[in-house]
N, C-alpha and C positions, 0 to 999 in steps of 0.2 A: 762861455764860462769854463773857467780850469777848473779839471777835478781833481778832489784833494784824496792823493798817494797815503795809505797805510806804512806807517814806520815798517822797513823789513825787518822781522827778526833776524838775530845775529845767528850763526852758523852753531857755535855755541851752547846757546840754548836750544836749537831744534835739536842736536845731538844730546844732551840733558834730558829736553822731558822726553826722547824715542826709548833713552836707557831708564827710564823713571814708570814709562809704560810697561819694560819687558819686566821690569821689579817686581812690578803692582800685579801682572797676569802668572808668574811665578808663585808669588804668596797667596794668591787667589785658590791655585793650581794645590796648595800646599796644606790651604785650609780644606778644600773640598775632599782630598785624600782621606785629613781626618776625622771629618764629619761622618762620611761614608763607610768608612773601617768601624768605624768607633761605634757606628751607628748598626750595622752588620752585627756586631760581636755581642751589642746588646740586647737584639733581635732575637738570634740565637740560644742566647739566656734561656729564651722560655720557650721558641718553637724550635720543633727539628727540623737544621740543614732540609729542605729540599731536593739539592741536588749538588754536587760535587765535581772538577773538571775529571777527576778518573772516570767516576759515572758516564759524564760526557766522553770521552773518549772511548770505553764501551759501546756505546750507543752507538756512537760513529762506526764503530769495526761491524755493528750488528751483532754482539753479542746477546746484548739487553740490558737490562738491571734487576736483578731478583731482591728487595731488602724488607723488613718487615719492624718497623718501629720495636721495641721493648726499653723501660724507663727502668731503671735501679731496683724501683721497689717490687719488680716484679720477676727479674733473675737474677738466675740461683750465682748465689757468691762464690760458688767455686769459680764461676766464667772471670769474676773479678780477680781473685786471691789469683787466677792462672796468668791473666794479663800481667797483675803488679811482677809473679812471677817471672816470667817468660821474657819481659820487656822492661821494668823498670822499678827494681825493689828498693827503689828511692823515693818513691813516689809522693810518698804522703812527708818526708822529709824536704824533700828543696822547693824552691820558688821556679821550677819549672826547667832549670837546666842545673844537672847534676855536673857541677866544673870538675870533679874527679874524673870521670869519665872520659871527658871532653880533652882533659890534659893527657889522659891514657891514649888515643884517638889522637891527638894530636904525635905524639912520641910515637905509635905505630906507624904512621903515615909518613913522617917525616924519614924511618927506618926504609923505608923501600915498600914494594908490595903493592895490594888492592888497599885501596880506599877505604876506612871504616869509619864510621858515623858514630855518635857519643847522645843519641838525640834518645829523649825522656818521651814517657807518655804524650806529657803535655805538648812538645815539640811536632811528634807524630799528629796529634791531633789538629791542633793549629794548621798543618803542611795539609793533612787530608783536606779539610773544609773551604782551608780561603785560598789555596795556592795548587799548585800542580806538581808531580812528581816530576823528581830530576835535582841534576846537581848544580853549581852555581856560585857564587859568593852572593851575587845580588837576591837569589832563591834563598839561600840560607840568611840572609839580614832581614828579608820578608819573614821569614818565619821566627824568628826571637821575636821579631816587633810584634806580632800576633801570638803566639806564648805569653809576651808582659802582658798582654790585655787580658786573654782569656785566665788566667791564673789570678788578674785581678777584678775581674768581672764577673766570670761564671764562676769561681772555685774547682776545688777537687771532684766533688762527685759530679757536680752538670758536665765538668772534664771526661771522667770515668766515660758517663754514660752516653755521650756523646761519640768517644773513642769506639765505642764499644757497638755503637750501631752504625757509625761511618766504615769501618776498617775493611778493608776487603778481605772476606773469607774462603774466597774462590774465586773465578773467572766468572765475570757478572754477579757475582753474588757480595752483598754488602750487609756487615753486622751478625753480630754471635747468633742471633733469634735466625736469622737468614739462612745461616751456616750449618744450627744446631737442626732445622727444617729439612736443610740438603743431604746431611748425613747420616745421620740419626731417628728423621721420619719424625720428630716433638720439639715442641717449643725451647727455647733457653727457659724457661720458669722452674726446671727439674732436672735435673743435669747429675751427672756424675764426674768426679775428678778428673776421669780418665777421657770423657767424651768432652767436659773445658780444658783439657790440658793439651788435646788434641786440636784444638782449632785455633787457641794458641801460637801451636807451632808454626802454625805455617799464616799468621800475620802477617810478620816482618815483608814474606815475598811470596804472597800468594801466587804471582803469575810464573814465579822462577822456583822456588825453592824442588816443588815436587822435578821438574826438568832437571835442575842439575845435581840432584843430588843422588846418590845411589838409593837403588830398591830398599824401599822400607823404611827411610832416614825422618821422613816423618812423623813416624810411628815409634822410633827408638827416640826422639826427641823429646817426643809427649810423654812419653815414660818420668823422663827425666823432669819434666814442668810438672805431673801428678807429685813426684817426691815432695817439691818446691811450695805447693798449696800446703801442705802441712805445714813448713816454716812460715808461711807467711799468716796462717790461722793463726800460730803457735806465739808469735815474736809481734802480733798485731800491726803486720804490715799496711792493712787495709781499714787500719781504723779510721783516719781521714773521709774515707768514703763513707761511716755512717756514723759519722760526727754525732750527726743530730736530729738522723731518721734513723729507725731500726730496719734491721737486716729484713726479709722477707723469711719466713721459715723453710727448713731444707725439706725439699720433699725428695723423693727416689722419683727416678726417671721411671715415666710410663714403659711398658710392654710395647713395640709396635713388632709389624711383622717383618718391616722393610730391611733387605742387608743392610749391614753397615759397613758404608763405607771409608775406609782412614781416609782425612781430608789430603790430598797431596799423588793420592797415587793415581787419581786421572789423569798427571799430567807425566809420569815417571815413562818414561819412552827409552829405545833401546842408543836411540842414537840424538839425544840431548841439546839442543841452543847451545853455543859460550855464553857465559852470563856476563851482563852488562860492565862496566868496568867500574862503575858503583856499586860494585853487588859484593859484601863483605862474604866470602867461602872459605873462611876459617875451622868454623865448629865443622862444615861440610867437608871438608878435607879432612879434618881430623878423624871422621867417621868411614870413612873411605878409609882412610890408613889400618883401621881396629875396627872390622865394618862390627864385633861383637863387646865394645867397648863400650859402657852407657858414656850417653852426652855430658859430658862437664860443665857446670855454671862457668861463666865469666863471670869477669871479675867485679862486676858492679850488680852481679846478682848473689843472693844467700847462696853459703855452702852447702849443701846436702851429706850428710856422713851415709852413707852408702857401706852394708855390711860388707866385710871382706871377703874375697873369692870361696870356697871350698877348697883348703886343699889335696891334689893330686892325687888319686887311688895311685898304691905302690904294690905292684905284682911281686911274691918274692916266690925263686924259682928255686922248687925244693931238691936238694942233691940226688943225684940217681943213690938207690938204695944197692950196697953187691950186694950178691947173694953169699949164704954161707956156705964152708966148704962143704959140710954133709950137705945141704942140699941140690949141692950140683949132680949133675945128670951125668953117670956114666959114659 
């Protein structure tokens, strides 16, 4: 008995449905991305990050992680007024990326020089939690895509306070409450201007800033973000963040007995790292130049009017006096 042969497919269609298959695991590939993101971001909403790839790569080196949860309603707003300060006195204004900035940053770079960045709280945040430090084009489209969400998902203060307890404030050490414990010896719940203006400062590059900057830049920096919490109390920079919960009440920072130590200067050594080639040394050169010059806002932070110098004692040197003829001396 003959057996009856299967029509062959044509060549054709085997090559159709193999490009119909890589389609179909593509869009697959495209949905499960945003399931996963979308589904993370909303997660996030309500509990704290866990863990962060910085974190992990601490842990790897053996550093550790020192971090210690605190939620909005329980510190002190100068930590906040210092942040919008220090890093983004746009904050409560744009939808998550300041394009003024970004066109300044772009027109610098294009100029020649180091690399500088235009990136908003909301930016920083997003980059800490779902992505990894570093630079990139593909790194940087990650992080707006994650900015659109968080800006539309969590708002401004879950942002805030989120930033605020991700950000590294030292070497192993993660979040203001973490910070304000490591320096200070008390909690973030009581703060002074000068102890949030100070940890502030050295955000941006906790692991480089104190290395390459000259002795003390840290400290003249904080100076400069203490001025900055006034405008931004003053001008309701931070109203955003208590929309629709109220402030915590300010209390004065406890007494402790522990030094204090300026956040930055563990790391100020005689003979310094080069800093990375993403690493903006602008304000830092400038302070090197005028090491008694206070720090300048940039240009997408509030001005500060800053009293004018003193000026100069002026010695006047008084004429020798003659003497008179009767009293000269035979």
């Amino acid at each position: 008995m003959a057996t009856k042969r299967s029509p062959s497919i044509p060549a054709y269609k085997r090559k159709r449905a193999r490009k119909g298959g890589i389609i179909r695991f593509v869009l697959k590939l495209i949905l499960w991305f945003f399931l996963i993101t979308i589904g993370l971001v909303v997660v996030y909403r309500f509990v704290p990050p866990p863990i962060t790839a910085t974190m992990v790569g601490d842990l790897v080196a053996g550093r550790g992680v020192d971090k210690d949860w605190m939620g909005l309603n329980e510190m002190d707003r100068d930590m906040v007024r210092a942040a919008i300060g220090a890093e983004d006195s746009k904050f409560c204004a744009h939808n998550g990326f300041d394009w003024d900035a970004i066109q300044d940053a772009a027109k610098r770079n294009a100029s020649g020089g180091r690399i500088r960045g235009g990136s908003t709280i909301s930016q920083q945040t997003a980059k800490n939690v779902f992505l990894w430090q570093g630079g990139g084009y593909f790194r940087k489209g990650m992080e707006a895509y994650f900015t659109f969400l968080i800006e539309t998902i969590w708002g401004k203060r879950r942002i805030m306070e989120v930033y605020l307890n991700v950000a590294e404030t030292g070497i192993g050490t993660y979040g203001a409450n973490a910070g304000s414990m490591r320096y200070f010896g008390h909690d973030a719940s009581a703060m002074s201007g000068t102890e949030a203006a100070r940890i502030a400062a050295v955000l941006p590059l906790p692991k480089k800033r104190g290395a390459i900057a000259p002795k003390g830049f840290t400290r003249r920096y904080g100076n400069s973000i203490a001025a900055r919490i006034g405008v931004v109390g003053r001008d309701g920079l931070d109203a955003c963040v208590y929309k629709s919960t109220a402030a915590p009440p300010q209390k004065a920072p406890p007494k402790v007995s522990k030094p204090t130590v300026v956040p930055g200067d563990e790391y100020e050594t005689a003979t310094p790292p080069p800093p990375e080639e993403t690493v903006d040394t602008t304000a830092i050169n400038e302070v090197a130049a005028d090491p008694l010059a206070p720090s300048a806002p940039s240009s997408d932070q509030p001005d500060v009017l800053l009293p004018p110098p003193p000026p100069p004692e002026t010695t006047v040197e008084e004429a020798p006096v003659e003497p008179e003829p009767g009293n000269q001396a035979g």
